[in-house]
Structure formats: structure tokens, C-alpha cells
N, C-alpha and C positions, 0 to 999 in steps of 0.2 A: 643788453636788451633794454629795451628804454616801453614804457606802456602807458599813455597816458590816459585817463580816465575824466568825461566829464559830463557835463548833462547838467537840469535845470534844480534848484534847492531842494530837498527831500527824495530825491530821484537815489540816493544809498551809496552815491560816492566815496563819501570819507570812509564810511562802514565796510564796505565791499573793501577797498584799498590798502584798509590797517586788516583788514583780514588775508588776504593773497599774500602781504607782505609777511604775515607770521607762517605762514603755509609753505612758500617758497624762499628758497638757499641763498644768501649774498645778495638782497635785496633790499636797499630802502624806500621807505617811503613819504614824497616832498608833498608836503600839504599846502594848496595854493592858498590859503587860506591865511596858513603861517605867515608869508611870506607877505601877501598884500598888509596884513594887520599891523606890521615893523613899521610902517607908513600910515601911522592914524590922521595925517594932517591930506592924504589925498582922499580922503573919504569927506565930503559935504551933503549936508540935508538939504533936500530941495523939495518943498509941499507943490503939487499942482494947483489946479484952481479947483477941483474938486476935494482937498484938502487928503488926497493920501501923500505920504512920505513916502520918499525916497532918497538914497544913497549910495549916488552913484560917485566911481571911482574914477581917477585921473592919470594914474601912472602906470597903466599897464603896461608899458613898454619896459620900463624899469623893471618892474615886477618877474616879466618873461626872463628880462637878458641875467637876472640875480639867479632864476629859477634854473636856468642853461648853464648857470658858472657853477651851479650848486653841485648838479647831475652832471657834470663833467668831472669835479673834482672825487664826487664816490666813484665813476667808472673808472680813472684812470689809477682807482683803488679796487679796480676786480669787482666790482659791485654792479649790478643789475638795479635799472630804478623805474619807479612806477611815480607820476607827477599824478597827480588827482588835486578836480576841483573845477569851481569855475572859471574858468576864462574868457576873456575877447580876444578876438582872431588876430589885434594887435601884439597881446604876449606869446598867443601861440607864434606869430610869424618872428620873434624875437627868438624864440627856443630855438627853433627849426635852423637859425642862422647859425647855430653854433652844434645842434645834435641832429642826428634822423630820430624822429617817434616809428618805431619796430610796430608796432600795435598801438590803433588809437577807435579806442571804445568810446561808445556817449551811451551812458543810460537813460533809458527815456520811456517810464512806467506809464500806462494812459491816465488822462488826466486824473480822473477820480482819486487813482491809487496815489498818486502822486501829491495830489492836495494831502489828502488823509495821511501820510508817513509824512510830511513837512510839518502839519497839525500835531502828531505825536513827536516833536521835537522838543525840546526845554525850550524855554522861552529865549535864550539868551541867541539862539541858532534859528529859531524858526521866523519863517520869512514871510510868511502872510499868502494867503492866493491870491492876492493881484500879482505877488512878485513870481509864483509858480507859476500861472499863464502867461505871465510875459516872458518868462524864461522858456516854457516849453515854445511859445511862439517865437524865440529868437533862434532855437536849436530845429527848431526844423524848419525856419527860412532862412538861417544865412549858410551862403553856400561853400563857406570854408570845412563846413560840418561833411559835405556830403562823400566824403572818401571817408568816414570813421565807422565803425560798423557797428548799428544800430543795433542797442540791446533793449526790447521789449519786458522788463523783469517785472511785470505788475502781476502773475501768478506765484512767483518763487518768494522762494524764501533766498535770505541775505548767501546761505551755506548752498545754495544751489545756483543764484551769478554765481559766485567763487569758483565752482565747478565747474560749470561753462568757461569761465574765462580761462580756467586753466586748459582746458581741455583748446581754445583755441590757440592760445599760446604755441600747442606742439604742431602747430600747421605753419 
């Protein structure tokens, strides 16, 4: 079983993911996160002309097809894997070429909640709200998203996705 998990900065991915993963049997869990990071020289700052930063990535492709050799090598070790994180629709389509995603969640808390748990991040992880609305704005207009099933968790708590998710796993 393969589940991937992703949705906009603060939206409770990694949290949710390293939780499921201690919950359920013969499971790991690949943090995209990890994996982009191995690759500090694809990451460039670029200021606009209104002067916010940003740091956008270059090697998603790369990033995908390391991500799909990873979760190949635990399953064809009896393992069960959940990828969590964000992506572009180029790594996910690099995964895809080598595994099926069984279950493919995006969490997606409304905006308020969503700034506000980004906000209560350390600094070293939190992303700012320009980068939380343009992430909620990229996850609910690009239309690679729209076969992943929409998880609204802006009332729950972290223990109640977890719950949900499990519970849709057995469908």
C-alpha cells in the first residue's frame, strides 16, 4: 500500500504522517522534504519586485524518481509506505512511473487555520503567508490534485485526521 499525503505548508502533513506511521504495521515513512534537502544547490532565492523571497526548486523530477526507487526498495521489503509532503505534479508524475499511489490525500485546512498552524511553526519550517496562499492557491487549481481526496482538517485535532485516515484506508 503506498499513501501519499500532501497539501499547502502548515496544512499538518509531516505531523499527521510521522503519526499514522507509528499507528500502523510495516510502514514507513518518506519525508519529501528529506529528500529535496540532499539537493541544496537546486533550491535558489529569487526576491520579486515587491521584495518578498522566494525559493523555488529545480529538480523535481529527480526528487520524484529517487522518491519511487526509495518506496520500491521498502515494498519489495514487505513494507507498506506513506510519501508525505510537498510536491509538484512533475515529481508526483515521476513516482507514478514506477509505483501506483493506493490512497492519495491532500490536506487542505481553510485558510485562517492554515496560516495560524504555519505561524505556530519554529522558524526554521515556517513558511510565511504569502507562501500559505499560494500554496493553497496552487492545490486547489492545479488539476493534477483533483482525483486526491480532499481532507478539510481545520476543526480536528492532529489524533482525529489520523483517525479519519485510517479509517479510510480500510475502504
Amino acid at each position: 500500500m503506498i499513501i501519499a499525503i500532501t497539501g499547502p505548508a502548515g496544512s499538518g502533513k509531516t505531523t499527521v504522517a510521522e503519526k499514522l506511521a507509528k499507528e500502523l504495521k510495516k510502514i514507513v515513512n518518506i519525508d519529501a522534504d528529506h529528500i529535496k534537502h540532499m539537493n541544496p544547490g537546486a533550491f535558489a532565492k529569487v526576491t520579486d519586485k515587491d521584495g518578498n523571497e522566494d525559493w523555488p526548486y529545480s529538480a523535481w523530477g529527480l526528487v520524484g524518481e529517487n522518491i519511487a526507487i526509495l518506496a520500491e526498495n521498502f515494498m519489495s521489503h514487505g513494507y507498506d509506505v506513506i510519501i508525505n509532503g510537498w510536491l509538484e505534479v512533475e515529481a508526483w508524475k515521476e513516482i507514478e512511473k514506477r509505483i501506483k499511489l493506493d490512497h492519495k490525500l491532500l490536506l487542505l485546512p481553510d485558510e485562517d487555520t492554515n496560516i495560524l498552524r504555519d505561524d505556530g511553526r519554529t522558524d526554521e519550517v515556517k513558511m510565511g503567508e504569502l507562501a500559505v496562499k499560494r500554496g493553497r492557491k496552487y492545490f486547489d487549481s492545479e488539476p493534477y490534485y483533483s482525483d486526491f481526496i480532499k481532507l478539510d482538517t481545520s476543526s480536528e485535532t492532529i489524533e482525529q485526521t489520523v483517525t479519519r485516515i485510517k479509517v479510510l484506508l480500510t475502504k
